[in-house]
C-alpha positions in Angstrom: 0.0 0.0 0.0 2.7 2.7 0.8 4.3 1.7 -2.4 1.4 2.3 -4.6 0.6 5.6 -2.4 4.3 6.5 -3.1 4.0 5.8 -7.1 0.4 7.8 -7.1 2.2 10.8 -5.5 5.1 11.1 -7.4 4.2 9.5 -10.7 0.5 10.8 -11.4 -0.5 13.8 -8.5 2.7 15.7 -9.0 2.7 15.5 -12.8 -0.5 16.2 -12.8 -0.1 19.5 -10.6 2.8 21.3 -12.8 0.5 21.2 -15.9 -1.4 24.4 -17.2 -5.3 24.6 -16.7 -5.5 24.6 -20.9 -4.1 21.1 -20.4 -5.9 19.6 -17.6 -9.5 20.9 -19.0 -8.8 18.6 -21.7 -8.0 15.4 -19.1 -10.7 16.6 -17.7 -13.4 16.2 -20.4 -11.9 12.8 -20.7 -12.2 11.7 -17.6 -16.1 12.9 -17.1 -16.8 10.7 -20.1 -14.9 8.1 -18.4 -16.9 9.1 -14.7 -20.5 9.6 -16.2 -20.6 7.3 -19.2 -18.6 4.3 -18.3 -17.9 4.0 -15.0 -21.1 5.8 -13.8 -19.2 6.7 -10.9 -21.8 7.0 -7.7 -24.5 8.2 -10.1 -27.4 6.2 -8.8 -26.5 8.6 -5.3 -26.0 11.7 -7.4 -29.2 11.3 -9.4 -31.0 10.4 -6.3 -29.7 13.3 -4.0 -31.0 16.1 -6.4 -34.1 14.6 -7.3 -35.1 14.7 -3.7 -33.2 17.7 -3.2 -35.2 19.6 -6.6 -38.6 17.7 -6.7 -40.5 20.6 -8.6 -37.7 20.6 -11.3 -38.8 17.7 -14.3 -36.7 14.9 -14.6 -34.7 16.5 -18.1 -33.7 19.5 -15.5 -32.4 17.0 -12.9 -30.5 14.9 -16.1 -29.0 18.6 -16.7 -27.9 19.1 -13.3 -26.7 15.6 -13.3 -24.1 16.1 -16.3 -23.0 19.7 -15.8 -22.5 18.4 -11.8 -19.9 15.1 -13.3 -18.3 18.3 -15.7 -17.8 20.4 -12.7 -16.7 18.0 -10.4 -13.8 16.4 -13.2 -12.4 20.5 -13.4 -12.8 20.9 -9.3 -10.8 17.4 -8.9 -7.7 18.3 -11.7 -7.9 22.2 -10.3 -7.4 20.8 -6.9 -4.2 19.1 -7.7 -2.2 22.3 -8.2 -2.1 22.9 -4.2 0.8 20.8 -4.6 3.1 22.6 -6.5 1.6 26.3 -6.9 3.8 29.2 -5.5 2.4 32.3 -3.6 2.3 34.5 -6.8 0.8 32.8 -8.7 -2.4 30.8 -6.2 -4.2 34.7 -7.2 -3.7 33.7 -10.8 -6.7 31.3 -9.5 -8.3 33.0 -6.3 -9.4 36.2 -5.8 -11.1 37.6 -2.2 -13.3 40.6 -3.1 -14.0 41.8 0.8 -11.4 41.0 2.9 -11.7 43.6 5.7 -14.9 41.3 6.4 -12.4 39.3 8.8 -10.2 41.6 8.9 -12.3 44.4 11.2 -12.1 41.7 13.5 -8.5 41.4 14.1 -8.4 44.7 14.3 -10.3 44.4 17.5 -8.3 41.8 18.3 -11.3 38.7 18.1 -10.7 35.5 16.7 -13.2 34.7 14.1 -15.0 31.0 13.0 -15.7 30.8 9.4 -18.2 29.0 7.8 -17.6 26.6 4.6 -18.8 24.3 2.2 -18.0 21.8 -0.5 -18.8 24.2 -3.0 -16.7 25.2 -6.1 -12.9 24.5 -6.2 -12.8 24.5 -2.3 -9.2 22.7 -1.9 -7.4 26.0 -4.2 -9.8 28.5 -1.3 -8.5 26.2 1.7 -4.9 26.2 0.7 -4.8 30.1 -0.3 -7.3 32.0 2.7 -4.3 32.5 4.1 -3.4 34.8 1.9 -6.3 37.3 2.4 -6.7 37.7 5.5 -4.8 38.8 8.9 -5.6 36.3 11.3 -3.8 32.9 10.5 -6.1 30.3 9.1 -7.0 27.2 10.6 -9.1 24.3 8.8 -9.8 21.0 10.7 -9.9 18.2 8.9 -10.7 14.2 9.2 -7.0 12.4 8.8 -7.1 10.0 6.1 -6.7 6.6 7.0 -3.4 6.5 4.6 -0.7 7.7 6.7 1.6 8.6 3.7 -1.2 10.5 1.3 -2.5 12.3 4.7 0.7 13.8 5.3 1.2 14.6 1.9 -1.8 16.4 1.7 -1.8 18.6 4.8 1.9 19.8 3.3 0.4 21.0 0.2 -2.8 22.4 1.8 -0.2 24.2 4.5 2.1 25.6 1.5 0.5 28.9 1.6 0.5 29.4 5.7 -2.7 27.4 5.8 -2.3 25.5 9.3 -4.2 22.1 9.3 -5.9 20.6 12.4 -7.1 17.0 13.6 -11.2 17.4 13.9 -10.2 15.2 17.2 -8.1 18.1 18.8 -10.2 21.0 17.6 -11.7 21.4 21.8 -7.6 21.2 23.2 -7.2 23.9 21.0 -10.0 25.9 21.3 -9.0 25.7 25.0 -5.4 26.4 24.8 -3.7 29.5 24.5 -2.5 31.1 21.4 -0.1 33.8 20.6 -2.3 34.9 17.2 -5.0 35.6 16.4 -7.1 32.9 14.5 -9.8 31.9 11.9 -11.0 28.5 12.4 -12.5 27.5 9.3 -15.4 24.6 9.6 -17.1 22.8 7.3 -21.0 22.4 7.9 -22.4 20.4 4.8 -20.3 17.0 5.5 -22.2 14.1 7.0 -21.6 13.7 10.6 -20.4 10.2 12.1 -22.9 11.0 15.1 -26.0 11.8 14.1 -27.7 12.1 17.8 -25.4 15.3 18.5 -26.4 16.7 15.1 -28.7 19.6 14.8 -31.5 18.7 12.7 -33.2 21.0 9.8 -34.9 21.0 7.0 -31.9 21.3 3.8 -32.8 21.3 0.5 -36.1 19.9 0.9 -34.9 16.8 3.0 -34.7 16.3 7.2 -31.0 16.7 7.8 -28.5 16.4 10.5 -26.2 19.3 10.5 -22.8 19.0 12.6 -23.1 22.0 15.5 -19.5 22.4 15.7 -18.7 25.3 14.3 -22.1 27.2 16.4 -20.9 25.1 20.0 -17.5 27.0 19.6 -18.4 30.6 18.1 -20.9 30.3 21.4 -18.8 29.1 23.9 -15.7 31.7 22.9 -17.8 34.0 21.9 -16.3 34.4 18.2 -17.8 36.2 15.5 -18.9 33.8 12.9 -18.5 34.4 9.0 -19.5 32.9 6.2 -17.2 32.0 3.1 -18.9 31.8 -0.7 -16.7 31.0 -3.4 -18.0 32.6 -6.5 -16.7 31.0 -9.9 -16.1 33.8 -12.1 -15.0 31.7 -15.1 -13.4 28.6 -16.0 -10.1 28.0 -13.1 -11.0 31.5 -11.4 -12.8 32.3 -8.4 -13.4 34.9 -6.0 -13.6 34.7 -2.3 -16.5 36.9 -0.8 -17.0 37.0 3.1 -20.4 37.3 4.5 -20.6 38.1 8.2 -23.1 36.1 9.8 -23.3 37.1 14.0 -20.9 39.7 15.4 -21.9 37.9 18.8 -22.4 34.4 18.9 -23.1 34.3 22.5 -26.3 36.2 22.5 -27.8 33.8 19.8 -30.6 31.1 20.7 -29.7 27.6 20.2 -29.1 26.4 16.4 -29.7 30.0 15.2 -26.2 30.3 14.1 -26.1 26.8 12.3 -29.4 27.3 10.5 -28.2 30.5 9.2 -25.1 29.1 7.9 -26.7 26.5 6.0 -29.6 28.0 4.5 -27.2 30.4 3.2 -24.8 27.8 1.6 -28.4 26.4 0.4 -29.4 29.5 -1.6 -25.6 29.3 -3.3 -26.5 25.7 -4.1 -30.1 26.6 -5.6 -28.7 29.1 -7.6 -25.9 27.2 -9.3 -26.4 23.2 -7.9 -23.6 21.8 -10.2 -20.7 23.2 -8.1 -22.1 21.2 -4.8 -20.6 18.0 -4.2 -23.4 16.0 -4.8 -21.4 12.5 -4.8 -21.2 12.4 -1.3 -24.2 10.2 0.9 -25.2 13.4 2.5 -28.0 11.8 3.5 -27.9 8.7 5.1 -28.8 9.2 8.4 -32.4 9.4 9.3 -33.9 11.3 12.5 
């Protein structure tokens, strides 16, 4: 296994990395009529999570959503690759952030801020380059992968830009623990959570859903402004960062007010432009 992990790194996923968009965009029409035509590639889950998620749309508009989703998602895979190689200078080439001083007011006053995320355009290139935009120093938890070698690879290139990565298992240590900057911890809210009973639950795209409370439980208990992060696409390889503040005091907030905002607003991103969710993931698996 560490073998093949070894070859994959520094035979295909480097390689890959070094080549210009022009080139990949052609892999990647390749490889959606490899994902979607032959393989079919979890399209039974894709298919079925926007039909529930879009039931007054016909079934030709879902079989739309459907193939522009396996295009997107071939681009946002290659795209992501670059976080391995791609200096400083040129990561704006691909991100821009249009309102920084959203975040930025806030370490001014000297608060530590929890942003809001999801799986939504080219998020590995955003993760990797936040740090760029913004004073406070960036911190994204993540779930290690169970391949030792590829994990460690991985937080390297998402930590090339000053990006610092963090266990989701040490995220309350942390929180807890003294810090000589200021941070922005950046959360995820539209993954499935592995405990569904400490979930809050909401109605999301037309479905009952359990929603992790992580990134609420913290901004409440230390009292951190809580922002949200879209990522526009303006064209093809390019996107733009745009901060929306969500609560400038998290503590005053009633229970699940703060995670209900956050995901309907990463809802109304997804109902205006679905294909650039990540709809191969079983999102909804859990039942109430």
């Amino acid at each position: 296994m560490k073998i093949f992990s070894f070859l994959l790194y520094y035979l295909v996923l480097l390689p890959i990395s070094i080549l210009p968009f022009s080139v990949l965009y052609i892999f990647s029409f390749g490889l959606y009529i490899m994902l979607y035509y032959v393989v079919g590639y979890r399209k039974k889950i894709v298919i079925e999570n926007i039909q529930k998620s879009f039931p007054y749309k016909t079934s030709e508009e879902h079989l739309a959503i459907t193939k522009k989703f396996y295009k997107q998602v071939c681009d946002l895979f290659l795209e992501s690759m670059k976080i391995f190689t791609v200096s400083k200078r040129n990561i704006k080439k691909y991100i821009s952030c249009s309102n920084p001083e959203v975040i930025n007011s806030f370490f001014d006053q000297g608060k530590n801020v929890v942003i809001a995320v999801g799986h939504y355009n080219s998020w590995e290139l955003m993760l990797a380059g936040i740090n760029e935009f913004i004073k406070h120093q960036a911190i994204v938890i993540y779930q290690p992968l169970s391949n030792s070698f590829l994990d460690k690879k991985l937080c390297a290139a998402r930590s090339r830009m000053g990006t610092q990565m963090l266990p989701a298992a040490e995220v309350k240590s942390f929180f807890k623990s003294k810090h000589d900057k200021l941070f922005a911890t950046v959360f995820a809210i539209d993954q499935s959570p592995p405990n569904p009973e400490k979930s809050y639950w909401m109605e999301f795209l037309h479905q009952d859903t359990p929603v992790l409370f992580g990134s609420e439980k913290y901004a409440k208990d230390f009292n951190q402004p809580v922002v949200y992060a879209h990522l526009n696409r303006v064209k093809r390889g390019l996107y733009n960062l745009e901060f929306e503040l969500v609560v400038t005091n998290p503590a005053e907030t009633a229970y699940g007010e703060i995670t209900e905002r956050v995901t309907k607003i990463l809802e109304q991103d997804i109902i205006k432009a679905p294909e650039f969710w990540l709809w191969s993931h079983r999102r909804w698996k859990h039942k109430r």
